[in-house]
N, C-alpha and C positions, 0 to 999 in steps of 0.2 A: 272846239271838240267837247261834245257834253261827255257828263263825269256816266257811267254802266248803271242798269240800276240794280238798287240796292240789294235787291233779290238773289243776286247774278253774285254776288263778290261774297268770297269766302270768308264766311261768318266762325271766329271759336268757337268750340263746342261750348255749351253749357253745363255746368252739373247742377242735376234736380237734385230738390230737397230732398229726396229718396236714398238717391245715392253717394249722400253723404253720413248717411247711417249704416252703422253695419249690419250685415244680411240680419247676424244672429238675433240685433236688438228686436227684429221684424218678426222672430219666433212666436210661436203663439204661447208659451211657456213667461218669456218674458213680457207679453203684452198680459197676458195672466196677470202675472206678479207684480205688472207697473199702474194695474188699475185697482189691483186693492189694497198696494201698497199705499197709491196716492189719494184714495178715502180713507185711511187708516190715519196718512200725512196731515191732512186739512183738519180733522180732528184731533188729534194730538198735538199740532202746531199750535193750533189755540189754545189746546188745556196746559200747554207747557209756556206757553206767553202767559196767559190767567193767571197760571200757579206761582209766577215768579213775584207776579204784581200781588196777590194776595201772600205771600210770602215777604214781600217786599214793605208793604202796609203792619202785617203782624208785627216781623222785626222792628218797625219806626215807632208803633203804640208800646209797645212791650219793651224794648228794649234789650240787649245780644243779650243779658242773662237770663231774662226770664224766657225769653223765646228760646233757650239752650234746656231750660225744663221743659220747654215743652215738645221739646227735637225727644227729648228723650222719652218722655211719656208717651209719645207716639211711635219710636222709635221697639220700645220695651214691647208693647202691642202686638205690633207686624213681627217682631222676634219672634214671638210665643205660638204666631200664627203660621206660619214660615216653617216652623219646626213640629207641627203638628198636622197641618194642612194636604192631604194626601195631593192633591194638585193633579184630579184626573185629565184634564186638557192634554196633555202627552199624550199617555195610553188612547184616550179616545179616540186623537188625528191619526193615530198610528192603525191602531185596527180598526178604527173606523173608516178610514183608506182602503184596506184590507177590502173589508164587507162590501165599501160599495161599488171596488171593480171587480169583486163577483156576486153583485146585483142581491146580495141576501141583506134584507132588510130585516128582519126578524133580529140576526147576531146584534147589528148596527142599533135596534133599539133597545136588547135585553145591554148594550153598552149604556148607554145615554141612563137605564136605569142604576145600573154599578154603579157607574160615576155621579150622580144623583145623592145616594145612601152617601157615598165617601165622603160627599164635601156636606150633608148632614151633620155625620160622626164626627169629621172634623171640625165643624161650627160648634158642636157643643161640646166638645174635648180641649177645644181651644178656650172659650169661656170660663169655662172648669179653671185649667190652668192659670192662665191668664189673671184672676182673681185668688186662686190662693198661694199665687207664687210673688203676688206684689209688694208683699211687704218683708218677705225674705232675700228678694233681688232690691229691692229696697235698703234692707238693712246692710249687704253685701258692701253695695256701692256708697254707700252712707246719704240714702237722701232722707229729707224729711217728712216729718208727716203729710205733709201738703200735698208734696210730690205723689206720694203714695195714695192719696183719695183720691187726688186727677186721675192716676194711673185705673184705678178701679172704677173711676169715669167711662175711662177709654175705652176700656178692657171691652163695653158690649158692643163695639162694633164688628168685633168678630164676629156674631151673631148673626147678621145682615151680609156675610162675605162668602156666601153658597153660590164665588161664579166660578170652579172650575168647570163645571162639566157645560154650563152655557158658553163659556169662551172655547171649549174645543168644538161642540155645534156651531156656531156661529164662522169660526173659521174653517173647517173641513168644510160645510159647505158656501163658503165664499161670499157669507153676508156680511162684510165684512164693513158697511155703510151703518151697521148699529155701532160698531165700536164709534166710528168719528161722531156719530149724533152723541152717544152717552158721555164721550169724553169731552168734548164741548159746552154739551147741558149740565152736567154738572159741575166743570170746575167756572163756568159763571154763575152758577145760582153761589159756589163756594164764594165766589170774588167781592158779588152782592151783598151776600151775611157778611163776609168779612168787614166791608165796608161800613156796612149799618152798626156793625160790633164797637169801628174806633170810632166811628161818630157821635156814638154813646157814650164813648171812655169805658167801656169796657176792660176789666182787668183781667188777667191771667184765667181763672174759673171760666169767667164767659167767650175769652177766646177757644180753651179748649172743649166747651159745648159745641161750639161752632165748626170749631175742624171735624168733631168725632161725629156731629148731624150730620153736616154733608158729602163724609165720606161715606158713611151705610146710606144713605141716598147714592151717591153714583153707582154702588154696588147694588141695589134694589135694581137699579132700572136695568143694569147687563142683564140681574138674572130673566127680567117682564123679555128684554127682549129674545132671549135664548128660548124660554118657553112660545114666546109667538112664531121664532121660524121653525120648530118643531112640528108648530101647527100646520105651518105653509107648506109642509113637508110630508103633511098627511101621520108625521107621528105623533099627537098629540095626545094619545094615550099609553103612553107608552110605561107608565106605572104597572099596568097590565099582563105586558109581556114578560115570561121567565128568560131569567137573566143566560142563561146556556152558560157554556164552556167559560169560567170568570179565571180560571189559574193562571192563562200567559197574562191577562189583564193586571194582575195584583201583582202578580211578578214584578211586569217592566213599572208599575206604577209607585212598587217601594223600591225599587230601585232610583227610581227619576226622584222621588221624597227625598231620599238619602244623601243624592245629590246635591241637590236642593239645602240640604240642613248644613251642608256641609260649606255651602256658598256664603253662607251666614257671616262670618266672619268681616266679609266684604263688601254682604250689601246691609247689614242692619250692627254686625257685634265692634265697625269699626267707630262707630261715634260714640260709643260707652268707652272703648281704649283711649279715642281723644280726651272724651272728659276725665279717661283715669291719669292720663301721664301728661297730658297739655294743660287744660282748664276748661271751665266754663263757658268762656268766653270763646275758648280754642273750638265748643261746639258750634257754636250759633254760625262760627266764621267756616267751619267747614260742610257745614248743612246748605250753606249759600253755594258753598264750589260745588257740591254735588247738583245742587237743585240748578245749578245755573249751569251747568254741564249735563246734564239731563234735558234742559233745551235742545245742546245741541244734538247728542245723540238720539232723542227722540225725531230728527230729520231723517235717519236710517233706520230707526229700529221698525216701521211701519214693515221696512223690506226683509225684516228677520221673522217678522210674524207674520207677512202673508207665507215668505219661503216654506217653511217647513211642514206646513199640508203637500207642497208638491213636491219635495224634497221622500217627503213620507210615498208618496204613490209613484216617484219615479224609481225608487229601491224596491217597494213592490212588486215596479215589472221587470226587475233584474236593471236599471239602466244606471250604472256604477259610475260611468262614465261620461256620463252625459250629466250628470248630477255635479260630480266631481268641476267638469268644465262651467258647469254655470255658478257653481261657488266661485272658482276664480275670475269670471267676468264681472261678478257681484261685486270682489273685493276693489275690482279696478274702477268701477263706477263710484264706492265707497270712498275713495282716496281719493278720488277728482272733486266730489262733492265737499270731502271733511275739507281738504287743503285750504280753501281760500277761507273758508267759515273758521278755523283754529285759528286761522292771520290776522283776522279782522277783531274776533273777539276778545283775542290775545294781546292784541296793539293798544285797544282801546280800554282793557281792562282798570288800568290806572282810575282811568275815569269814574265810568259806570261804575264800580266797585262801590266809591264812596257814596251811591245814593242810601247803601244799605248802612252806610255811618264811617268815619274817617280809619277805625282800626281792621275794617275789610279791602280799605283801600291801601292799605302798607304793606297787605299780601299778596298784591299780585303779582308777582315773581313764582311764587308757591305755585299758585293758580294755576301760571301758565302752562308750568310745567305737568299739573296734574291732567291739564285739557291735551296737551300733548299725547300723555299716555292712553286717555280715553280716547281719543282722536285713532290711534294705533289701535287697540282692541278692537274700534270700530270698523276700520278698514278689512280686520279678519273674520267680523263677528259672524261670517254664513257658517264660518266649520263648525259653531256649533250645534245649529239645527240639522245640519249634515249628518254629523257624529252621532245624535239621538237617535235619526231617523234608519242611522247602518244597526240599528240594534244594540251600540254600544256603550250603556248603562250603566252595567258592574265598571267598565273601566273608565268611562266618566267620575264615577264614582272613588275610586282608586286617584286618578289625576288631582282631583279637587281636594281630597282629603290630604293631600302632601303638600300642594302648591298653597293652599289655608293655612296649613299648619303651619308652614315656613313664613308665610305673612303674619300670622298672628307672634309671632317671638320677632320675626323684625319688623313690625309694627311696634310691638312694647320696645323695643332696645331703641330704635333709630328715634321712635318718636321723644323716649325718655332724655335725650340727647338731643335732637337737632328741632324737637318740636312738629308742628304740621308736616314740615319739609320731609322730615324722615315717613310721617305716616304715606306721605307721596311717594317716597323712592321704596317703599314694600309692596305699594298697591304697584308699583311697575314691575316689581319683581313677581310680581302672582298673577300677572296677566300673561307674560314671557313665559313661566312652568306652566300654564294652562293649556296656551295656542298652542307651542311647540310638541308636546305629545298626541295632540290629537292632529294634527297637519300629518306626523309621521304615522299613524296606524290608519290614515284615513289613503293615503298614501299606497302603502303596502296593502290594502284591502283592493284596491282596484288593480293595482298589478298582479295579483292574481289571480280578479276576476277575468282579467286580461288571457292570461295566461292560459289559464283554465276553459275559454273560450273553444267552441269547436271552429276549425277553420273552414 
């Protein structure tokens, strides 16, 4: 009796590769986000591998102490910049959103001009400062003369860092394939000098020629390429145009500074607190946890900086809710991604620690725990581009100035006391009062958008 043929006999179903994806990921919203996230990704993966290895090379020629001078000297820098730096790229994506889904190109370029002059003003404000503040933050923190002529080294690459208003160009409209070439190109050309720097034997002075070169090099090339899609875009004249209506602009744009000045603490004022209540050494060793934790959140930060152009123009057209829901689909894809990447990096730490010298490797317990917290912020990190985009600045503003300020005293108290480990358990503490206020007003903003709905 032959066997039916094969045709005939009920076959399982199949599931297609399709439908093992959910619908939503198939949105066109997310395939938006996942294509310029993932040229943002290939560029950044690399500059953030580069950076670790030129970072890794510094530290080996130099040595943790002298490379903790020069954490700080670069560190003092980006402070002085950070705190003066109007930082139009906000204001721009936001009503530059505005302008272009109501096709007024005129507003859209008299912006591109505002924010142009601002990051000007702030190049040369920042200089200014930057130089006659170095050797009174100098004298504060008790460095020496040495320190302080690096520092006035440093200080001109502010100079050359006129990319606010090309990084809000460049991402409102979704060219988003300059950031990965620029970030790429230059942290290899960094990797290259760096290299030829210890091959030389290069000391301390020549390293930090090196770093401060080819940092205003990476920054030169955003700005070439911000001016070229301007052009692609037909505005390349755009000096031209009067500026219009600039008061909601400076508004939300000292507000987002403020913000910004306020965050300070956390991203440049905590390695001055380590070198004040830990040590020197205590720097070099916490500059690696950052810079080697910046790897990894550099994996998702692509998705936080494509998000917030469409974040910006989906609150534009009233869609609260739909904004709302793809932040929390973000956070879940977020968590799946950080999980195995904190397990792996965190297992191995012992290891890899010590290529950067045997007293980076007795901290990795600290470490872990710090990649932990980062790993957390990350999984939440869309509410903040959310939160900007709902308009709410002043109270960004507000949140950051208390959850800082609470970091900054238990940073000095915990660090004074338990060392690094403490500076860990405040940065957990100020990422917890950050998320949690704005998850709840982001919250209550849609339920009442809800609410307020006609049925």
């Amino acid at each position: 009796m032959g066997h039916p043929p094969r045709s005939i006999i009920p076959q399982p179903p199949r599931m297609r590769s399709k439908e093992l994806i959910p619908d939503w990921l198939r949105e066109h919203s997310f395939q938006r986000l996942f294509k310029n996230s993932g040229l943002l990704l290939a560029g950044e993966g690399v500059s953030s591998v580069l950076s670790l290895i030129s970072v890794a090379i510094t530290t080996r020629t130099l040595g943790a102490e002298a490379f903790g001078v020069l954490v700080l000297v670069q560190t003092y820098v980006y402070l002085i910049d950070r705190l003066v730096n109007f930082q139009p790229w906000q204001g721009l994506i936001k009503y530059g959103a505005e302008a272009l889904d109501a096709r007024d190109m005129p507003r859209l370029t008299g912006l591109v001009k505002l924010g142009t002059l601002l990051d000007i003003f702030s190049a040369v404000l920042g200089v200014i400062v930057a130089l006659l503040g170095a050797a009174l933050f100098g004298r504060i923190l008790g460095w020496d003369d040495r320190t302080v002529q690096l520092t006035l080294i440093y200080a001109w690459v502010i100079a050359i860092k006129l990319v606010g208003t090309p990084t809000g160009v460049l991402r409102l409209f979704d060219a988003f394939h300059f950031f990965a070439i620029q970030n790429a190109a230059a942290a290899l050309v960094k990797l290259i000098a760096i290299a030829v720097a210890a091959y030389l034997g290069a000391d301390l002075f020549g390293f930090v020629i090196v770093w401060a070169a080819t940092d205003a090099l990476g920054f030169g090339i955003l700005v070439i390429a911000g001016q070229v899609e301007l052009y692609r875009k037909g505005l390349w004249h755009w000096w031209r145009v009067p500026i219009g209506e600039w008061r909601p602009f400076i508004r939300f744009t000292v507000w987002t500074n403020l913000s910004s000045t306020l965050d300070i603490p956390v991203k440049q004022l905590d390695v001055f607190i380590v070198g004040a209540v830990v040590s020197l050494e205590g720097v070099a060793i916490y500059k690696i946890f950052k810079r080697t934790a910046h790897v990894f959140t550099q994996l998702v930060n692509p998705l936080y900086q494509a998000i917030y152009p469409q974040f910006s123009e989906m609150v534009a057209r009233g869609e609260y809710a739909g904004a709302s829901k793809m932040s929390t689909r973000l956070g879940a894809i977020f968590t799946i991604i950080a999980t195995p990447i904190v397990l792996l990096i965190a297992v191995t730490s012992q290891w890899w620690l010590a290529f950067f010298g045997p007293e980076f490797a007795e901290e990795w317990h600290v470490f872990t725990l710090f990649l932990i917290i980062a790993a957390f912020g990350v999984a939440f990190i869309s509410i903040h581009p959310l939160f900007t985009a709902m308009g709410y600045v002043k109270q960004n503003f507000v949140i950051l100035g208390v959850a800082n300020g609470i970091y900054v005293v238990l940073a000095l108290a915990l660090g004074s006391m338990l060392g690094l480990l403490g500076i860990i358990l405040a940065y957990g503490v100020q990422v917890a009062l950050v998320l949690l206020p704005k998850y709840i007003i982001i919250r209550r903003r849609i339920q009442a958008h809800v609410t307020a709905a006609p049925l």
